[in-house]
C-alpha positions in Angstrom: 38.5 -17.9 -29.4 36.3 -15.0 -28.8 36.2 -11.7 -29.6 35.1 -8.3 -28.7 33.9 -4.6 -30.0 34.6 -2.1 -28.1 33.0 1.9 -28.8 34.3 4.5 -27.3 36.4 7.3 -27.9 40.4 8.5 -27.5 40.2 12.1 -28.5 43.9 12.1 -29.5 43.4 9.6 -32.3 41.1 12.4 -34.5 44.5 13.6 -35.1 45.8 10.8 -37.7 49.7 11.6 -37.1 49.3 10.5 -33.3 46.5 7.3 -34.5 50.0 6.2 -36.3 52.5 7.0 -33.6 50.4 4.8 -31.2 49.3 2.1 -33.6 52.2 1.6 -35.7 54.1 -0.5 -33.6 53.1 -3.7 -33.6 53.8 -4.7 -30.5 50.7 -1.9 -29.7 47.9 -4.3 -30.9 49.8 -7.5 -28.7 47.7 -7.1 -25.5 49.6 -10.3 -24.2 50.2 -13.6 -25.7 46.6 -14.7 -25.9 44.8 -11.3 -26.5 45.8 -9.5 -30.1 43.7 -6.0 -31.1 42.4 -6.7 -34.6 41.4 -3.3 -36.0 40.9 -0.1 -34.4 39.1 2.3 -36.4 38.4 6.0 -36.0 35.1 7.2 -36.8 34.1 10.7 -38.5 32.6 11.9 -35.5 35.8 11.0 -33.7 34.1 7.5 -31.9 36.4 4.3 -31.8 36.0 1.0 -32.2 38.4 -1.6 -31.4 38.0 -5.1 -32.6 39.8 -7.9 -30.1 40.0 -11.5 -29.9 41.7 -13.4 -27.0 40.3 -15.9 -24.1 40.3 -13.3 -21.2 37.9 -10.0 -21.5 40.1 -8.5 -18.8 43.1 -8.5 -20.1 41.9 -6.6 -23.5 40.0 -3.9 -20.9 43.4 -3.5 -19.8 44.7 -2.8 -22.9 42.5 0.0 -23.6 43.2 1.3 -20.5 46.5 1.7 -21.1 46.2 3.5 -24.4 43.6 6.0 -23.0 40.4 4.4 -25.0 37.6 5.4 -22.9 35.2 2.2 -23.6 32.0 3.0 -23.2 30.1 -0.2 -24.5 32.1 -3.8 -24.9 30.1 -6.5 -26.9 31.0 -10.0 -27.8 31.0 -10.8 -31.3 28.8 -14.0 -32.4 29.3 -14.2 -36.4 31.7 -12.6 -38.5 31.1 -11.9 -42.4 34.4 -10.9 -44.1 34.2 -11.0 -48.0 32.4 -14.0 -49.0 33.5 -15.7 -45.7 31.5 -16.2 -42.7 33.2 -17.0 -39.0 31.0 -18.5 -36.4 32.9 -16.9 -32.9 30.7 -17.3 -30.4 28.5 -20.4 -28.8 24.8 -19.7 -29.0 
C-alpha cells in the first residue's frame, strides 16, 4: 500500500494543548476507510510532517486540508527502516 510524507506547517499545532485536541481522537488520523495518518510530528521550528499510507493520494490531500496543514512538499515513501526492520513500500 503506499505511503506518503507530507512537510508543511499548521501554525496552531506549536501550541501542544491544541496538537492534542485535534489529534487525540482517533477517528482524526481515519482519512477514510483506505487512507489512515500514521504520525504527525511537530518540528522545533514549528514545520510538520505527516506520515500517510492508503491507495488514493487525493484523498489524504484532503485530509490535510481539512485540518488546516498547509503541505508544501508531498513525497512517496520507497523503503522504510523502523528498529531493526526494513519495509519495502514502493515499486522501483
Amino acid at each position: 500500500m503506499p505511503r506518503w510524507l507530507a512537510f508543511g506547517s499548521q501554525d496552531e499545532w506549536a501550541d501542544v494543548a491544541i496538537f492534542d485536541t485535534a489529534l487525540r481522537d482517533t477517528g482524526s488520523w481515519r482519512v477514510s476507510n483506505r487512507t489512515t495518518i500514521t504520525n504527525v510530528t511537530v518540528l522545533k521550528d514549528g514545520g510538520v510532517v505527516v506520515e500517510c499510507h492508503g491507495t488514493d493520494r487525493a484523498e489524504f490531500d484532503g485530509g490535510m486540508r481539512s485540518v488546516g496543514f498547509d503541505a508544501r512538499e508531498v513525497a512517496e515513501i520507497r523503503h522504510v527502516a523502523r528498529a531493526g526492520e526494513i519495509w519495502a513500500i514502493a515499486k522501483s
